[in-house]
Structures are given as structure tokens and as C-alpha cells.
Backbone bond lengths (Angstrom), bond angles and torsions (degrees), N, CA, C in turn:
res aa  C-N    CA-C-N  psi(-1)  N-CA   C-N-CA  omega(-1)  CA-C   N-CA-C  phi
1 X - - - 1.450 - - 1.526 110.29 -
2 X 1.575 103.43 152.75 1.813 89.40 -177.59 1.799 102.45 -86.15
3 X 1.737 97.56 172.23 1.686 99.00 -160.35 1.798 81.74 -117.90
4 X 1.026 79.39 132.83 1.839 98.95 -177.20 1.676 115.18 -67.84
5 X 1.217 115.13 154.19 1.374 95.30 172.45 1.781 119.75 -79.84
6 X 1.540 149.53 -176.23 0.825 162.12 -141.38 1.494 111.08 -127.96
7 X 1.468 104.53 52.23 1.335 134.37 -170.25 2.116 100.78 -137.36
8 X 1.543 111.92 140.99 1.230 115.13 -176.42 1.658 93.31 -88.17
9 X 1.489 145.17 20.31 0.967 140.44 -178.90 2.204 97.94 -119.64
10 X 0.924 96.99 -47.12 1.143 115.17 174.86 2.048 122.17 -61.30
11 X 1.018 103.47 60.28 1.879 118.69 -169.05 1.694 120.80 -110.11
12 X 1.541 88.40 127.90 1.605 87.09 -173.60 1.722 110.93 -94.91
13 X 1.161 97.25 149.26 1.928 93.86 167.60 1.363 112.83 -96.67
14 X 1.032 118.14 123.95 1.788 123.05 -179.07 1.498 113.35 -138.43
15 X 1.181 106.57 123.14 1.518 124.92 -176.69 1.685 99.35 -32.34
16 X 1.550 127.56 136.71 1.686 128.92 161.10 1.282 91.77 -63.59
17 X 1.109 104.64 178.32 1.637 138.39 170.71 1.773 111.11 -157.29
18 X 1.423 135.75 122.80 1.295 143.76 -177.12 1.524 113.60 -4.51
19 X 1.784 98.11 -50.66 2.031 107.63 -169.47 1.704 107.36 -58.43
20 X 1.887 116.55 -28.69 1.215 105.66 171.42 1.494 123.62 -70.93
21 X 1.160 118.21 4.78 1.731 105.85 -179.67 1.217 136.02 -69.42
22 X 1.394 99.89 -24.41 1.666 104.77 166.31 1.498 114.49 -65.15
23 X 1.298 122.30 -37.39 1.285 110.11 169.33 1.356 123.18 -104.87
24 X 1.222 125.29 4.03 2.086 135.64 160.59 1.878 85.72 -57.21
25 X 1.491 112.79 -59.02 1.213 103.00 -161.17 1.403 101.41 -72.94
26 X 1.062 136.42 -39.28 1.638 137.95 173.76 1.761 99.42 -15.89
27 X 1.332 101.74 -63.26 1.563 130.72 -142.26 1.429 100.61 -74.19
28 X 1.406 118.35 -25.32 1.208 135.45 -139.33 1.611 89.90 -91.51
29 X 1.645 96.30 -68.08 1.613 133.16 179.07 2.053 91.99 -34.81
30 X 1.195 110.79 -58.22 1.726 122.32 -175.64 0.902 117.31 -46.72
31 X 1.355 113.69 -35.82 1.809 122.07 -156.67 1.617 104.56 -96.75
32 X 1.624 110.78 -21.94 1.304 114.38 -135.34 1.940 73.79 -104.29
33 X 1.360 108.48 -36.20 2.017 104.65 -169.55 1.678 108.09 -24.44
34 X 1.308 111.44 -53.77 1.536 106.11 -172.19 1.786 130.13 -79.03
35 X 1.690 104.99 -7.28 1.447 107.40 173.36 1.610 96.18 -71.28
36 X 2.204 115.88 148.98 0.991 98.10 -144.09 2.430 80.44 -107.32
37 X 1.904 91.78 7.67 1.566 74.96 168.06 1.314 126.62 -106.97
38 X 1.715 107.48 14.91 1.602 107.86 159.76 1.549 117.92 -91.81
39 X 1.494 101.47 -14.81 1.371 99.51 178.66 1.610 120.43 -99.98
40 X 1.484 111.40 4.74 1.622 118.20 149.73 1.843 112.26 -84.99
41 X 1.094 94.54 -32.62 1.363 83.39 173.80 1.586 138.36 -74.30
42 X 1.632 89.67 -27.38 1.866 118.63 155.93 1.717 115.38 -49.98
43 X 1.266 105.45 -39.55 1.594 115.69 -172.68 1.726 99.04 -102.44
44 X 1.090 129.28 -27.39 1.366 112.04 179.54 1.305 112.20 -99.11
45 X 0.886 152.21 -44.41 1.487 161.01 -157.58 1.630 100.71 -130.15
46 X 1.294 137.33 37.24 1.430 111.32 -179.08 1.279 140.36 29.19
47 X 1.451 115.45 32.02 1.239 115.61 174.29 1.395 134.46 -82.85
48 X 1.260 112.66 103.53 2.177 129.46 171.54 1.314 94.39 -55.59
49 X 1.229 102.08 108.39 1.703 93.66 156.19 1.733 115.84 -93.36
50 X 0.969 109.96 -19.32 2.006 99.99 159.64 1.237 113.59 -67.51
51 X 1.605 122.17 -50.53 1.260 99.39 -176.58 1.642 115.05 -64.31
52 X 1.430 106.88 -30.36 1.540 119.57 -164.77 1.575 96.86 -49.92
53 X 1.377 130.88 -42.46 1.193 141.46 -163.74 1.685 124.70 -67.09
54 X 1.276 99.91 -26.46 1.674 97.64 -155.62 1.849 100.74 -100.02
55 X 1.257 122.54 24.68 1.340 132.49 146.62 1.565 107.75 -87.02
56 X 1.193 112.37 -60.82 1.817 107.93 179.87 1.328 112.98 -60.56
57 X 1.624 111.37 -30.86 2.327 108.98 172.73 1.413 88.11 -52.34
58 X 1.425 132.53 -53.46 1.398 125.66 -139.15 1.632 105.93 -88.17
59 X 0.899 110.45 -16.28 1.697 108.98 176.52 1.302 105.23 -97.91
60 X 1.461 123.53 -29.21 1.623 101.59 168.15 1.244 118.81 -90.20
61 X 1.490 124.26 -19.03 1.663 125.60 161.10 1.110 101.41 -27.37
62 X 1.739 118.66 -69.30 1.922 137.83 -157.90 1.450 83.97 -67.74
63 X 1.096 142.57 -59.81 1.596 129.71 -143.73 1.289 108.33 -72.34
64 X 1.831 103.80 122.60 1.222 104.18 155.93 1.713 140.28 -48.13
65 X 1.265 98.51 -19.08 1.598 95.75 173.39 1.153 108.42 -106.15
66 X 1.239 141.48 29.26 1.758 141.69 124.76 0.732 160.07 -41.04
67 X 1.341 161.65 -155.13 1.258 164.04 63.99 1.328 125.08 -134.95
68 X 1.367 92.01 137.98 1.823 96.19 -169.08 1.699 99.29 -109.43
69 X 1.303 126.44 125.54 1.138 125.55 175.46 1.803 124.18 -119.87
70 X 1.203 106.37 121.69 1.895 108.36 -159.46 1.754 84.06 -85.01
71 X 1.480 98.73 166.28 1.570 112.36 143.65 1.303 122.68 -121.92
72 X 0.822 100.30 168.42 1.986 105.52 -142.72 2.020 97.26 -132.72
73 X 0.887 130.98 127.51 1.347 154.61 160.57 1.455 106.67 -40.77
74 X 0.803 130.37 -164.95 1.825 130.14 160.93 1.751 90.77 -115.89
75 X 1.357 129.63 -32.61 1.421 129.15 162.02 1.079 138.84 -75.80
76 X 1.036 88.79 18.89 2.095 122.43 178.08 1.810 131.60 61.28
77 X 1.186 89.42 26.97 1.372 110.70 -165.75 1.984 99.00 -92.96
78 X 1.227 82.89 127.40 2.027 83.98 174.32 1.191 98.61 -73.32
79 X 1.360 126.51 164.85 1.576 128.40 176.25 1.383 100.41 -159.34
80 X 1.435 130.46 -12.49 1.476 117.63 155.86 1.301 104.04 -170.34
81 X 1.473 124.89 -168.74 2.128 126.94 -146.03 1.426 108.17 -162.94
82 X 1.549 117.24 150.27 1.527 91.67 157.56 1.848 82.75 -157.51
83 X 1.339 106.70 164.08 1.286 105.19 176.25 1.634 105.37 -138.59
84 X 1.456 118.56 137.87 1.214 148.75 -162.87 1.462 102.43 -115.47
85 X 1.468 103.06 126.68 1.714 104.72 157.78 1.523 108.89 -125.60
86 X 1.317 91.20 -177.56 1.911 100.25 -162.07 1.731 102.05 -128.33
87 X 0.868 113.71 155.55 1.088 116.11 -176.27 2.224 115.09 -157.10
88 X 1.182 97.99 113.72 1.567 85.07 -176.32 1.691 106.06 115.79
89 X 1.550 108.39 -39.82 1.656 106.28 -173.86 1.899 103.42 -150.56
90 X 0.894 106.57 177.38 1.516 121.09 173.99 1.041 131.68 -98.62
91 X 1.047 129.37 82.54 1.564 128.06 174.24 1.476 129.51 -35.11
92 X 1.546 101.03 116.99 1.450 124.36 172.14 1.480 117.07 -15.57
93 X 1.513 104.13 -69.87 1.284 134.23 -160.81 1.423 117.73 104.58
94 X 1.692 108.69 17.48 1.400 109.49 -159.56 1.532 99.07 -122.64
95 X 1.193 127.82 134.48 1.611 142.29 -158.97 1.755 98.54 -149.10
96 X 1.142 96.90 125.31 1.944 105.18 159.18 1.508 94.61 -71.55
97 X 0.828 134.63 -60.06 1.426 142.05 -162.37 1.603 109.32 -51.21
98 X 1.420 127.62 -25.35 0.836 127.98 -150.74 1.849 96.54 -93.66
99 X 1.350 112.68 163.72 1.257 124.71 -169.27 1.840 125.89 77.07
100 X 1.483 109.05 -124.87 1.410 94.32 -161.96 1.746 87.21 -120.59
101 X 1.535 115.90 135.17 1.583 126.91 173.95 1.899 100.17 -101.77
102 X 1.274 111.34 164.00 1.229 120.47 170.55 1.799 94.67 -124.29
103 X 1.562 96.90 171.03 1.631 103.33 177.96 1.007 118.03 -76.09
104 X 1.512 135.42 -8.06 1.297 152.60 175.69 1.787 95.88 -69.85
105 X 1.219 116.76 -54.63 1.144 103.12 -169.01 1.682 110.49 -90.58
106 X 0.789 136.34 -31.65 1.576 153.56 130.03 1.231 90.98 12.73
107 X 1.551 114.40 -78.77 1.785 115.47 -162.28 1.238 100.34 -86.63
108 X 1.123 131.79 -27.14 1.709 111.75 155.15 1.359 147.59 -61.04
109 X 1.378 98.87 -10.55 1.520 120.10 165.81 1.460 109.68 -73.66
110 X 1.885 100.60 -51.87 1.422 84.47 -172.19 1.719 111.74 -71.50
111 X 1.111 119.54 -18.43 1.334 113.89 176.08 1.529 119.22 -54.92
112 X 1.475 127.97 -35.01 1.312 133.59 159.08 1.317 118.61 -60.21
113 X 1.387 130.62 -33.07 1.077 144.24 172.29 1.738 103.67 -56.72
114 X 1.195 109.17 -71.62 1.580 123.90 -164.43 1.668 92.84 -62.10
115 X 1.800 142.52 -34.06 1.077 111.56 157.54 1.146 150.20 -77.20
116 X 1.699 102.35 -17.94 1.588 116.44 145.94 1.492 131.38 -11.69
117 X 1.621 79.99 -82.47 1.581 91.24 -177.29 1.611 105.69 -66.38
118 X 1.317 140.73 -22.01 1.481 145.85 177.49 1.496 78.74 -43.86
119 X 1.571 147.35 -74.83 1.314 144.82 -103.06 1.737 85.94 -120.51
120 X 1.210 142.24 30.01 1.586 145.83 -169.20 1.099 119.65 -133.77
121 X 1.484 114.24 33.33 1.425 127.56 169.20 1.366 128.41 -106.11
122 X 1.361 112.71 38.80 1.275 134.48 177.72 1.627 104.68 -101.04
123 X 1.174 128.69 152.40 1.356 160.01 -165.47 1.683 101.95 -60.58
124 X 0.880 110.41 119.27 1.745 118.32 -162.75 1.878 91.08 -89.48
125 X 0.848 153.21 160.89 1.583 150.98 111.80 1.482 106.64 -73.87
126 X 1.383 98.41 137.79 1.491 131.92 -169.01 1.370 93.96 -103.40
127 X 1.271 119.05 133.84 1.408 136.33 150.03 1.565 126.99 -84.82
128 X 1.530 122.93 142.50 1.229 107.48 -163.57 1.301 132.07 -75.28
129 X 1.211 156.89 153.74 1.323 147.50 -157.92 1.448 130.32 -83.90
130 X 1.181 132.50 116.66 1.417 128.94 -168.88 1.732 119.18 0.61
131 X 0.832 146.89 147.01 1.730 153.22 171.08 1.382 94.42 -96.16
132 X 1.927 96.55 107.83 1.325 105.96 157.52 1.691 143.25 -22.18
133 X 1.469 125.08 91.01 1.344 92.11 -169.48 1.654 127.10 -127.18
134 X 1.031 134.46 -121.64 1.881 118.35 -167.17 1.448 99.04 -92.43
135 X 0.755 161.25 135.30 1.918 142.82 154.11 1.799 109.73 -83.57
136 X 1.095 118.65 137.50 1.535 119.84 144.97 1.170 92.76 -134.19
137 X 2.003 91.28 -171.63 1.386 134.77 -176.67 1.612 113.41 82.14
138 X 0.967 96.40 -133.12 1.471 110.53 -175.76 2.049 117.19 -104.42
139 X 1.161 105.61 141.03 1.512 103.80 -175.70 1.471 109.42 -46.72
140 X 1.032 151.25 -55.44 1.746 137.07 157.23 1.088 101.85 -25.82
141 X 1.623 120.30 -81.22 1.363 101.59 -168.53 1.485 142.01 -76.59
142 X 1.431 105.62 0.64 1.303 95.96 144.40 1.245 137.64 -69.56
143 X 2.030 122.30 -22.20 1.148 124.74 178.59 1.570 105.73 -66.72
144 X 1.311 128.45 -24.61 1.504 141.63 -160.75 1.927 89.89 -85.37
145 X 1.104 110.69 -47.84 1.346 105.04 178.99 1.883 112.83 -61.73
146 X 1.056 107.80 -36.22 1.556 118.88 -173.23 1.691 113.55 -67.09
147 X 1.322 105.25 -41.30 1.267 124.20 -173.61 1.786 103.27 -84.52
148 X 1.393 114.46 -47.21 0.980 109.87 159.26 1.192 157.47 -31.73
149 X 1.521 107.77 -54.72 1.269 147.97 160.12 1.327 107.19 -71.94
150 X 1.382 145.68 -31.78 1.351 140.65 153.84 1.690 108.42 -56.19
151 X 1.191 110.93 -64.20 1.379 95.31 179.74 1.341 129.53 -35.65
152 X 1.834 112.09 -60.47 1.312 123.82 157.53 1.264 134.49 -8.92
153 X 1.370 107.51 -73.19 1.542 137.92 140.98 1.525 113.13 -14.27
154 X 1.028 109.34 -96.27 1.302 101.31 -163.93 1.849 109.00 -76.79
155 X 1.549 120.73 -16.71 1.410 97.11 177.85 1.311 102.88 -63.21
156 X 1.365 126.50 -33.27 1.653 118.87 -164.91 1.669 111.40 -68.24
157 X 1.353 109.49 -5.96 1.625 125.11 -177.52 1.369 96.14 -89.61
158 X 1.474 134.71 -51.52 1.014 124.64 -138.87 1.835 100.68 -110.65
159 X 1.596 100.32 -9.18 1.571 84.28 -179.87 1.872 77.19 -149.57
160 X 1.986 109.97 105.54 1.099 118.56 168.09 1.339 99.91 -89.91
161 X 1.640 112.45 157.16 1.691 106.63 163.98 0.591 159.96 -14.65
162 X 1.786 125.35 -44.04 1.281 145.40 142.22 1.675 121.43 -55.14
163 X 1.276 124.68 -8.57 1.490 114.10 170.59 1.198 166.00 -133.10
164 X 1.203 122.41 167.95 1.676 125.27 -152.30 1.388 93.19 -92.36
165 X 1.411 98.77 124.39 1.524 114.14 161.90 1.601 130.80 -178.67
166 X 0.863 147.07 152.90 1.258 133.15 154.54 1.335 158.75 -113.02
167 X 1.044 127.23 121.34 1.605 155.37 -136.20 1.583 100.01 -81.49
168 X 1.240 107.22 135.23 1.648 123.51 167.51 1.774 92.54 -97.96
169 X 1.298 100.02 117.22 1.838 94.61 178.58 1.395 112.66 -88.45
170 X 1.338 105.26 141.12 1.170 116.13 167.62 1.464 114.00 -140.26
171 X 1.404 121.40 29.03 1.141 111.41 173.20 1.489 132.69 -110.19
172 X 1.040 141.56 82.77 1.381 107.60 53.37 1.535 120.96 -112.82
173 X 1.388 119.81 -8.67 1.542 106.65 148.17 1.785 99.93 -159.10
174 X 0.648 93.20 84.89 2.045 114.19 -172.30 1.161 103.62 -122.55
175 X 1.663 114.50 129.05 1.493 105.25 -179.92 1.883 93.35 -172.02
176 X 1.437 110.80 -153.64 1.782 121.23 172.59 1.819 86.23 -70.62
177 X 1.348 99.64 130.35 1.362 99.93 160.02 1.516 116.99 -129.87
178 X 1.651 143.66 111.38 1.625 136.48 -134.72 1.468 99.47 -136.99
179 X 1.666 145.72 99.92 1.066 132.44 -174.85 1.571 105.70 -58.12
180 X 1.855 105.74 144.15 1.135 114.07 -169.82 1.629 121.94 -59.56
181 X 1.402 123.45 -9.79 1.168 128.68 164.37 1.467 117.99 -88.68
182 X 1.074 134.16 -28.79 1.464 139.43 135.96 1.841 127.08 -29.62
183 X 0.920 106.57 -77.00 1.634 123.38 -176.88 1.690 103.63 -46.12
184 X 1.530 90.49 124.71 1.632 108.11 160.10 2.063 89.21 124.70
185 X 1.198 122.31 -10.04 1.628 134.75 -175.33 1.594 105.96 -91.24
186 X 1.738 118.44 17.95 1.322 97.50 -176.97 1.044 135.27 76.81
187 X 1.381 127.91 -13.93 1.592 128.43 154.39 1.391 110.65 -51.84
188 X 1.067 119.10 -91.03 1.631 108.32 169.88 1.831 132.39 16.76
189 X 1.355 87.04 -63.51 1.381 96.28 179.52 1.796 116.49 -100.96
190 X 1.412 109.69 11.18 1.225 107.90 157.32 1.605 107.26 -112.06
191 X 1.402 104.53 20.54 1.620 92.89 157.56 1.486 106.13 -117.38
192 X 1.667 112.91 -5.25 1.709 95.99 -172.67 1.540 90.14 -82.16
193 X 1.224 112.07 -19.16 1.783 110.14 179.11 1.534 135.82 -75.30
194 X 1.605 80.02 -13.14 1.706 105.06 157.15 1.893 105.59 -44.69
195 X 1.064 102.83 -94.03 1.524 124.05 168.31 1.753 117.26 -35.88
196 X 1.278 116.16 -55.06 1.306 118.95 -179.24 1.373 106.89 -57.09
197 X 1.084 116.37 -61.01 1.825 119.31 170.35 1.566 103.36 -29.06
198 X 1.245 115.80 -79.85 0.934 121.75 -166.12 1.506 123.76 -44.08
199 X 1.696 122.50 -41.95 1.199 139.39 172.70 1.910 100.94 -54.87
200 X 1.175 111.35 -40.29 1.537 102.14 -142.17 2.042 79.92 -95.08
201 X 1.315 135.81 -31.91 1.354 139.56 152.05 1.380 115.50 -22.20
202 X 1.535 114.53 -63.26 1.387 147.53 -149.35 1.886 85.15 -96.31
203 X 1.467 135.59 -4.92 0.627 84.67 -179.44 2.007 128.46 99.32
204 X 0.994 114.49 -24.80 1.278 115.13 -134.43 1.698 103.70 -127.55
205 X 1.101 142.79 156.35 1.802 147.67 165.91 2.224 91.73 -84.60
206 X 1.576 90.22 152.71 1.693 103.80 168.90 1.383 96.78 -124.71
207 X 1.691 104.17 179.07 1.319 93.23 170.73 1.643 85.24 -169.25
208 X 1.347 132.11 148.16 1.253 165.38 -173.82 1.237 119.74 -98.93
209 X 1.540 127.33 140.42 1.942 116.96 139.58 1.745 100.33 -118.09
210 X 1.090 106.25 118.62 1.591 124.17 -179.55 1.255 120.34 -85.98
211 X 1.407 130.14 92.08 1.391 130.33 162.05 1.880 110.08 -9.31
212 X 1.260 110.61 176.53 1.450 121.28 -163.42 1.703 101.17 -97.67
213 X 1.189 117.25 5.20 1.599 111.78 171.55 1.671 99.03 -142.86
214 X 1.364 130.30 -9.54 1.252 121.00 177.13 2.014 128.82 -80.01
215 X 1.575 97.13 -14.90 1.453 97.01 -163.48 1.337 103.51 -90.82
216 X 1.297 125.61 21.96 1.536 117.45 159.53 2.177 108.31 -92.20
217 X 1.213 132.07 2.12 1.320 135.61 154.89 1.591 102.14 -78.13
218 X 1.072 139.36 -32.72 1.211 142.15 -157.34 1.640 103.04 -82.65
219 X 1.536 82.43 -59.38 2.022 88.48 167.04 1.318 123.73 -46.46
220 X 1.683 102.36 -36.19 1.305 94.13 175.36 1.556 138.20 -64.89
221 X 1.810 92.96 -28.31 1.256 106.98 177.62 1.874 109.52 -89.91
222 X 1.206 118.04 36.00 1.280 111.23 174.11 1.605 111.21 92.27
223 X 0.946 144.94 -19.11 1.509 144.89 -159.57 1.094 94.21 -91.39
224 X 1.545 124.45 123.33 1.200 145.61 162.41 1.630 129.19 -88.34
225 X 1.652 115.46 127.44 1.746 96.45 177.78 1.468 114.46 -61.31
226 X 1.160 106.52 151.18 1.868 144.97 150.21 0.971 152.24 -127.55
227 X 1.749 96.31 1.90 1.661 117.59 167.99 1.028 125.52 173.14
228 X 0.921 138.61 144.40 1.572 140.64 -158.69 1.738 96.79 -154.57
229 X 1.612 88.99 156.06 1.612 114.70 165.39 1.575 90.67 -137.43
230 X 1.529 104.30 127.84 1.674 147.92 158.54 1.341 122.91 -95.66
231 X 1.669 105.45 98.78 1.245 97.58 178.76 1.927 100.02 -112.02
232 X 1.331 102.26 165.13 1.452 121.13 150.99 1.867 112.56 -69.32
233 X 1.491 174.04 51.44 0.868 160.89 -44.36 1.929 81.89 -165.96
234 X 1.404 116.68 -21.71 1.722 99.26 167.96 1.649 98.04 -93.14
235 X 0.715 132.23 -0.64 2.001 126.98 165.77 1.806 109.89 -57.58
236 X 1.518 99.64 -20.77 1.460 110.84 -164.55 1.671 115.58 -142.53
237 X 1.393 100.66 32.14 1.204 115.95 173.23 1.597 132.74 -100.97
238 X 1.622 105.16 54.77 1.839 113.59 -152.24 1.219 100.85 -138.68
239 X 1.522 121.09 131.28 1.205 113.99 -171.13 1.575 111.42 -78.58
240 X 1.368 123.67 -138.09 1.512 124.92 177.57 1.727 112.94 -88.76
241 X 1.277 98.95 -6.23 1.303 101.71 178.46 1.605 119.20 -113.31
242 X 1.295 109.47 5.91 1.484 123.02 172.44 1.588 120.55 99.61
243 X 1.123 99.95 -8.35 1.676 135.11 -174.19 2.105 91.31 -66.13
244 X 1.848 84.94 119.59 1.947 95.50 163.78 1.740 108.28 -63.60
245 X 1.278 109.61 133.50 1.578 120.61 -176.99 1.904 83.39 -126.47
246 X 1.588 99.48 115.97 1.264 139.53 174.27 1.380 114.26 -79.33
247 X 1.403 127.05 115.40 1.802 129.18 160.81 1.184 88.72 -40.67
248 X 1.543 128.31 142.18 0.858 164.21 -162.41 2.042 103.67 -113.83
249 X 0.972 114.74 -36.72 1.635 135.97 -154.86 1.664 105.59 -125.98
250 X 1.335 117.70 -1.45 1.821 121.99 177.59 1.837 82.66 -108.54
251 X 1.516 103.19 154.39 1.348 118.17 168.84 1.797 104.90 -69.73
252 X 1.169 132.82 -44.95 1.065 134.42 -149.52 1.678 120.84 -111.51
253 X 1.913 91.36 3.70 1.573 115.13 -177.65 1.470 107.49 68.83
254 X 1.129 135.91 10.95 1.169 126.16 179.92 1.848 112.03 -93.86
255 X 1.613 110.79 148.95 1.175 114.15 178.15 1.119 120.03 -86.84
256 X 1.745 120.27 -46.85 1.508 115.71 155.01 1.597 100.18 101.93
257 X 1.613 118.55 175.85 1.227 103.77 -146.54 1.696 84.80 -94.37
258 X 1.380 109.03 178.02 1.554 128.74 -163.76 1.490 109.67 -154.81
259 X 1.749 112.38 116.29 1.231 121.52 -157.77 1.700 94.87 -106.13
260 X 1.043 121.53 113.47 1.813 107.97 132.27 1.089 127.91 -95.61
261 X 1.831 101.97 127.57 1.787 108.72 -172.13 1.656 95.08 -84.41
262 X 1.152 121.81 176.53 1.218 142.11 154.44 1.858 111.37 -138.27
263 X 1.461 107.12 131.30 1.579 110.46 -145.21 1.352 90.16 -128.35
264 X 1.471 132.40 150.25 1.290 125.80 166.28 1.982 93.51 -139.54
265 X 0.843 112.96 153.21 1.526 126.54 -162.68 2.055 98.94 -131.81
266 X 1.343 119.09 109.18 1.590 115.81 168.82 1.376 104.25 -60.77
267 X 1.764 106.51 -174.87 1.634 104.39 166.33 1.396 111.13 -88.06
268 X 1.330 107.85 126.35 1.692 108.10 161.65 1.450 80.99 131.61
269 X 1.212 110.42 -25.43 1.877 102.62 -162.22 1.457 120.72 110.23
């Protein structure tokens, strides 16, 4: 692979391999501190999301219909990940995206990007909305059931038996992961282009579920909404003992509402 220069603009994409998981999940755990539904789930249920992570690195590392791809420093340091599945065909192993970008091309990407989406004002179809269903346990875990069951939902919408496409994983919480001193330099979107390349090569539609501050990069790269789950996130703010667990980081302790998009992207964008 080529070795980038020693610039935070300057980043290579290089296939993971198992030995990176301690730090994919490091990176993961970094990126993830400020979403505000890993950090109810941190305070209500003890949930690690680094540690939570490095069972799902390790099954899509092994899986043939994967790929997990780090970015790499020119000083060899990972600094963020994203993992892609396939569905319908076999991957090449072949990515434009892949190897070393400069900032020159960086802002020329996004410039294709930003006319993309100029040309994405055509009529979206909506998919139908999760099927109401029973809740128990505890208020977390009912939010875990809700969110859950949305995912469910719409992956079975968005990738029936018959089809070719490819998946930004997030299941069970796998996705762009960008250390917080990193993010906002365009990595990001030379990893959703990881995948997008590949879809529009192949031929093929992608499709996303976007955290509650991430699916405006997605827009950029063409992915349009088709479904969402809206929650209230203080409805489900109680620890195991029934006790209100307060944002810590809002003036007014409140968590506030919490979107998952679900995004599907045609070929070309």
C-alpha cells in the first residue's frame, strides 16, 4: 500500500487485520464519547462501547462479506475505520478510495459530492415505519428494544433476499468511526467513498443507519432518507433502580430528541 505523507490531511486506507482491534475499538470508544445515545447507555446500563465493539471488529475482520478499513497517519497511527458489507456479489478487492489521498484531492471529492447532492431532489419513497411492539424490562432496555427492532425493520426492507448492495454496518454498533482530533479533515468521506465506489462499480444501490449527528456526510455523499426512528431519549433516562439519570453536558439536564436516519444512496449517487 502507498505510505502517506506525515500530514493529518494526507491518510491512507488500508485493509484491518484482527491485531488492530484493540485500537479500531480504542478509536471507536473516542469518536463515539459525544453521541448523546452511547452516553445514556454508559450511565444507565454500563455500557463500554470499545469494549462493546471488538466482538463485532472480529466477526467482520473473519467475514468474507466484509471489510473493515482503518486510516492510517503517515506516522502510522490509526485515527479512524469503517466497515462495509456486500451483499448479492463478491468483492474485487478493488477500491479508488483505497491507498494514500492528498488534500488536493480531498476537496475535490467533496466538490463532486456537493454537486451530487445539487442533482437529489427527486421524490424519495418512504418505507413503512417499525410495527408497534410489546416493551419490557427496564427503560434502557426498552430503548435497546426500540432501536433494535428499528434496525431489524428496516434492514429486512432495505436488503430482501434477492439483493445486491452494499451495507455500511452497524450491527450491532459498527459504523465511520473518526478520532475527535481528526474529524472535520475529510477522512470521513473518503471512507463513505470507500463503499460508494464500490456500489456504483458493482453496479449496485447502498444504504446506511446514521447516528443523530452523522447523516448530514451521508447526504453529502448522495444517500437519501427512507426511514427513521424518533425517540424522546428523557422517556428512557432511568437507571436500574428507576432513578432520572440527567445529561450531565445540557444546561437543563435534558437528553432531547434522538434521530436514527436510515439512508439508501442509487448508483452514481
Amino acid at each position: 500500500m502507498a505510505t502517506s505523507a506525515s500530514t493529518t490531511t494526507n491518510i491512507s486506507l488500508l485493509l484491518a487485520v484482527l491485531e488492530d482491534i484493540p485500537t479500531l475499538a480504542a478509536v471507536s470508544h473516542a469518536a463515539f464519547l459525544s453521541d448523546k445515545h452511547t452516553r445514556l447507555k454508559a450511565l444507565c446500563a454500563g455500557y463500554n462501547h470499545g469494549e462493546g465493539s471488538k466482538g463485532a471488529l472480529e466477526s467482520y475482520i473473519s467475514s468474507p462479506r466484509c471489510v473493515v478499513i482503518k486510516a492510517v497517519t503517515g506516522e502510522g497511527e490509526i485515527v479512524g475505520s469503517v466497515c462495509w458489507s456486500f451483499r448479492g456479489f463478491e468483492w474485487d478487492g478493488q477500491s479508488p478510495a483505497l491507498g494514500q489521498n492528498s488534500a488536493q484531492n480531498i476537496e475535490g471529492k467533496k466538490h463532486e459530492q456537493k454537486k451530487k447532492q445539487a442533482l437529489t431532489n427527486a421524490p424519495v419513497t418512504q418505507l413503512p415505519p417499525p410495527p408497534q411492539v410489546s416493551l419490557n424490562g427496564t427503560k434502557i432496555q426498552q430503548l435497546a428494544q426500540l432501536s433494535g427492532g428499528a434496525m431489524s425493520h428496516y434492514s429486512t426492507l432495505l436488503t430482501p433476499p434477492d439483493a445486491k448492495c452494499v451495507i455500511l454496518m452497524l450491527i450491532p454498533i459498527w459504523g465511520i468511526n473518526i478520532l475527535p482530533t481528526h474529524q472535520s479533515l475529510g477522512i470521513g468521506s473518503r471512507l463513505i467513498s470507500f463503499g460508494t465506489s464500490i456500489a456504483d462499480k458493482e453496479g449496485v444501490y447502498s444504504w446506511v443507519s446514521s447516528s443523530d449527528k452523522g447523516y448530514r456526510a451521508f447526504e453529502k455523499a448522495g444517500y437519501r432518507e427512507v426511514g427513521r426512528l424518533q425517540l424522546d431519549l428523557d422517556d428512557f433516562a432511568f437507571d436500574g433502580e428507576g432513578k432520572r439519570v440527567l445529561d450531565g453536558e445540557s444546561e437543563d439536564g435534558k437528553w432531547g430528541v434522538y434521530v436514527w436516519r436510515y439512508m439508501r444512496r442509487e448508483v452514481g449517487g
